[in-house]
C-alpha positions as CSV (number, residue, x, y, z in Angstrom):
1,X,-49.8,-19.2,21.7
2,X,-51.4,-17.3,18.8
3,X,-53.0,-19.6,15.9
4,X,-53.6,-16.2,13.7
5,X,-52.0,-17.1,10.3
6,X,-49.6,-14.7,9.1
7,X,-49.6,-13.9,5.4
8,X,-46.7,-14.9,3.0
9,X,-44.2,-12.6,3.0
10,X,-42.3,-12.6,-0.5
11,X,-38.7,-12.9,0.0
12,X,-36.7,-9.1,-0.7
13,X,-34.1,-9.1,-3.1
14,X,-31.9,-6.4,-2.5
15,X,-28.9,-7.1,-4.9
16,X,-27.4,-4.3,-7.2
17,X,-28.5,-5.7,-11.0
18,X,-26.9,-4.9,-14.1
19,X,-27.1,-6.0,-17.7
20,X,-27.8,-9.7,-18.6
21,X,-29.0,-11.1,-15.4
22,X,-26.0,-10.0,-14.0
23,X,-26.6,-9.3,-9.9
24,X,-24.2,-8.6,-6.6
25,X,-24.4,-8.2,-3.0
26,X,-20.9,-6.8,-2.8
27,X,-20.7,-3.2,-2.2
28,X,-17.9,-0.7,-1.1
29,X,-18.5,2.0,1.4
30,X,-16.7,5.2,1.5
31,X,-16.7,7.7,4.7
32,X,-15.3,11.4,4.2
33,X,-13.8,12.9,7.9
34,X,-12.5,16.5,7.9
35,X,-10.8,18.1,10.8
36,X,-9.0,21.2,11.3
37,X,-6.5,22.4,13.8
38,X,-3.4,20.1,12.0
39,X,-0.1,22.2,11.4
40,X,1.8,19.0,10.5
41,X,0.1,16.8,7.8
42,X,3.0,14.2,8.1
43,X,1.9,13.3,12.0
44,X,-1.9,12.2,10.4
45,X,0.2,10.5,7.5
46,X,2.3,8.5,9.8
47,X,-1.2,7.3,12.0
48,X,-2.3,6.1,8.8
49,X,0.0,4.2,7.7
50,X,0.5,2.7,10.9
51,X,-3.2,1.4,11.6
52,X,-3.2,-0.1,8.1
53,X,-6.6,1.3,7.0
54,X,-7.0,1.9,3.4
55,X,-7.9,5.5,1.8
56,X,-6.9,8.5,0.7
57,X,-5.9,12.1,2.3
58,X,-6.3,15.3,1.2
59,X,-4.7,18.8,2.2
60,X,-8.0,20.8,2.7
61,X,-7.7,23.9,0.1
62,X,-10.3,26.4,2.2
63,X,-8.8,25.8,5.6
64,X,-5.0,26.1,5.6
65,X,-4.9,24.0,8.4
66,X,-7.6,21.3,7.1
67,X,-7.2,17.7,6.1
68,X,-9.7,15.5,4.9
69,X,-9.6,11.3,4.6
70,X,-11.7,9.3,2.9
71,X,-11.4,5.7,4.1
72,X,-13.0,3.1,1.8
73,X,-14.3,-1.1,2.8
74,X,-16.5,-3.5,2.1
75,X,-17.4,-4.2,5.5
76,X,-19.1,-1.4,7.6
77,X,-17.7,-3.0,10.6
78,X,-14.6,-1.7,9.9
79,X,-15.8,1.8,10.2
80,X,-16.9,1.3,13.8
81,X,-13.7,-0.5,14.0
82,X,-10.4,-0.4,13.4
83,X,-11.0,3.0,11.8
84,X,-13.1,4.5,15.0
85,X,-9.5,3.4,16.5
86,X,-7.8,5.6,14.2
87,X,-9.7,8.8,14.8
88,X,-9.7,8.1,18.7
89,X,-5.8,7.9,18.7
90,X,-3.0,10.5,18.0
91,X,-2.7,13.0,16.3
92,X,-6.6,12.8,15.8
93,X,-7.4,13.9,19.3
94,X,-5.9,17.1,19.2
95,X,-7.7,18.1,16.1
96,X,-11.1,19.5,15.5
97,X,-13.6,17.1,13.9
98,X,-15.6,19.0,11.6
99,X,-18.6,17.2,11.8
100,X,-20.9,19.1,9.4
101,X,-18.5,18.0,6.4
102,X,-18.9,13.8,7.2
103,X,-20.0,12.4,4.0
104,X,-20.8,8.4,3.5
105,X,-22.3,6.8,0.9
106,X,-22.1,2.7,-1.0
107,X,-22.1,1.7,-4.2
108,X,-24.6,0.9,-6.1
109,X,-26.1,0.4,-9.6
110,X,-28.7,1.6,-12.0
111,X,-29.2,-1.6,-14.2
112,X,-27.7,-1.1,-17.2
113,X,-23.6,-1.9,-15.9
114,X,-22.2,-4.4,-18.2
115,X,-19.9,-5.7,-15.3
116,X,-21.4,-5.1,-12.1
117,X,-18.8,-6.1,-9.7
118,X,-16.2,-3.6,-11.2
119,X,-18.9,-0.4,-11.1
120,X,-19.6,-1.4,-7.2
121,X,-15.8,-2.5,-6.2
122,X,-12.6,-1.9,-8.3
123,X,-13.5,0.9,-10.4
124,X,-14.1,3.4,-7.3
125,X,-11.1,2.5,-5.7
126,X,-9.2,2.9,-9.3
127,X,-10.6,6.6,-9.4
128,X,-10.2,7.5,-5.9
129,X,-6.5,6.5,-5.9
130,X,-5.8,7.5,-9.6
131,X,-1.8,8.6,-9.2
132,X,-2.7,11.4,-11.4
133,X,-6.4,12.4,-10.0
134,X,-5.4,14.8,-7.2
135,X,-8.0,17.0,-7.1
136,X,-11.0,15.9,-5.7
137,X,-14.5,17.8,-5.0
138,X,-16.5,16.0,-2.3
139,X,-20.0,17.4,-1.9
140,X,-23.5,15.7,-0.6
141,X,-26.9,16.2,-2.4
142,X,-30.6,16.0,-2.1
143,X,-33.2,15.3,-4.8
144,X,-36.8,17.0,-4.2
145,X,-39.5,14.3,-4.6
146,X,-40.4,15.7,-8.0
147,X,-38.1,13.4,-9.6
148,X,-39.9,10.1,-7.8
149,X,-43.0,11.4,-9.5
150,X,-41.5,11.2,-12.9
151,X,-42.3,8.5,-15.1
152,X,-39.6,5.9,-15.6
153,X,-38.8,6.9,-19.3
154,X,-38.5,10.8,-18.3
155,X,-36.1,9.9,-14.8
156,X,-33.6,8.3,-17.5
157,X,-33.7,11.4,-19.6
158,X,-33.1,13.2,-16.8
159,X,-30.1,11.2,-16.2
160,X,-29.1,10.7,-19.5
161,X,-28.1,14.5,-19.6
162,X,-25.6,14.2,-16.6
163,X,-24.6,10.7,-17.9
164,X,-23.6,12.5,-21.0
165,X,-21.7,15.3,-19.4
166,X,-20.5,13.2,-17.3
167,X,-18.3,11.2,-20.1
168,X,-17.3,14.4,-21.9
169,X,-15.3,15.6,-19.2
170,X,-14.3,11.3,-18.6
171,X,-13.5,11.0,-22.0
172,X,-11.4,14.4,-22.1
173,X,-9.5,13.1,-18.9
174,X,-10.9,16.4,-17.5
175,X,-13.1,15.1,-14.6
176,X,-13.9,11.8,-13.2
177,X,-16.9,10.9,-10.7
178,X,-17.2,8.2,-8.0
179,X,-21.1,8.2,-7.1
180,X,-22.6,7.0,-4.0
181,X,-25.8,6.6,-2.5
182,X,-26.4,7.9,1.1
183,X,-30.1,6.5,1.7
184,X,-31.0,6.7,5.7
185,X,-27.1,7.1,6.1
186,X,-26.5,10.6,6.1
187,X,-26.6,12.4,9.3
188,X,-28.8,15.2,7.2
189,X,-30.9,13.0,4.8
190,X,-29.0,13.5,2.3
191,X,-29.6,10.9,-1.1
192,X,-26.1,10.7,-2.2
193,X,-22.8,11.5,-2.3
194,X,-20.6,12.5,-5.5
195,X,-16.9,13.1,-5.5
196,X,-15.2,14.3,-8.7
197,X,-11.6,14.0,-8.8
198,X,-9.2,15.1,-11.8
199,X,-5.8,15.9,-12.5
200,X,-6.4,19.8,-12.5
201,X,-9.1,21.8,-10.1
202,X,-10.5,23.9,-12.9
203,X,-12.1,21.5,-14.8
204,X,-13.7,20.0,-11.7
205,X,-15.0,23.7,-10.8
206,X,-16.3,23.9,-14.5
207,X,-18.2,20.6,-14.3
208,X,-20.0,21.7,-11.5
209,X,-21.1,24.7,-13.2
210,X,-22.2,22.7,-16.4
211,X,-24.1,20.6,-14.3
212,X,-25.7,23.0,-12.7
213,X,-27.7,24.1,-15.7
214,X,-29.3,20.5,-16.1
215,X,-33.0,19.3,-15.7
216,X,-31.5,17.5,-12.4
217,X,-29.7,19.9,-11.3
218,X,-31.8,23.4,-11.7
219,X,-35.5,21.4,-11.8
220,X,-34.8,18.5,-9.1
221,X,-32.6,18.9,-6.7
222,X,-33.2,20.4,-2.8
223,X,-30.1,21.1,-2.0
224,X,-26.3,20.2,-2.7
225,X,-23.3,20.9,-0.7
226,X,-21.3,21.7,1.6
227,X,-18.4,21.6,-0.8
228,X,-15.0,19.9,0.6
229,X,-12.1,20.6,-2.0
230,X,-9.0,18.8,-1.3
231,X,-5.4,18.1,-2.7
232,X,-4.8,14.2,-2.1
233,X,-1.5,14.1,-0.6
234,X,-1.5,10.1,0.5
235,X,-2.8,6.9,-0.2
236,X,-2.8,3.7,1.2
237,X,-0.9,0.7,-0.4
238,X,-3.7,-0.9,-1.3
């Protein structure tokens, strides 16, 4: 046996912080499936309800015979659980997985939260199942590494731009994000995950385009998309 002494290794913490010491190692994960192939919505409805996993459906606005689910848990076990049983049973079988739309993403914070259990748990599931919030854009992006080598001061200028967009449309009751970060997650390296959902589609086409003209978006970002655009048509009960 080996009497080489192995240096201390300094214990990782890797809770999401937010104001006044406030930490958590709760976080929710959220997993976009599209498939096509589905003339009768109400068949994918039914297996939903049935297998009791909780999320949302869409009616798929760019394929006329496209639906799109976004199941939501704490627990990743659950995705290569009971809802891997979902998509292995009917009517999932006889559809057409579209694989290149498959978005997942968690929670997580920037520091500055003043409740940091509600920004990683209940305030995502509140805008994802908003009764009024029917329109949702789902779409994957990819930061180039020009914003790592930013200073700390300039990144949250740079994000203080979006942030302020951001609660214009929120504050207008125009457009509504749920953010999420897809580090080593996404099947195409993706960095994160936004879905923007809003009572009419309009206003979620017209934050896109405001965004676009950001620092972030026109200086920083690789690449975004692809673009799912959905009608929600279901939810779970919970």
């Amino acid at each position: 046996m080996s009497d080489v002494k192995r240096p201390n290794i300094e214990p990782l913490d890797l809770s999401e912080r937010g104001v006044n010491g406030q930490s958590s190692n709760r976080r929710l994960f959220m997993q976009l499936q599209v498939f096509t192939g589905c003339s009768d919505s109400a068949a994918v409805v039914e297996a939903m309800e049935m297998t009791g996993v909780r999320g949302v459906m869409y009616e798929d606005v760019n394929d006329p015979m496209g639906v799109g689910i976004v199941t939501y848990t704490q627990d990743p076990e659950d995705l290569v659980g009971e809802v891997r049983r979902l998509y292995n049973g009917e009517p999932f079988v006889r559809l057409e997985r579209r694989g290149d739309f498959t978005m997942i993403g968690r929670t997580y914070t920037l520091g500055y939260e003043p409740n940091v259990e509600e920004t990683l748990i209940q305030r995502p599931i509140n805008t994802l199942r908003h009764e009024e919030w029917n329109w949702a854009v789902w779409y994957p992006l990819r930061r180039k590494g020009s914003f790592a080598r930013l200073l700390p001061e300039e990144q949250r200028e740079v994000l203080m731009e979006h942030g302020k967009i951001g609660m214009q449309y929120g504050g207008n009751d125009l457009a509504h994000d749920i953010r999420l970060a897809c580090h080593g997650l996404d099947a195409h390296d993706n960095d994160f995950v936004v879905g923007v959902v809003g009572k009419e589609l309009a206003p979620l086409s017209k934050l896109v385009e405001t965004m676009r003209r950001t620092q972030q978006t026109s200086l920083h970002i690789e690449r975004l998309g692809p673009f799912f655009v959905g009608r929600k048509v279901w939810q779970s009960a919970e």
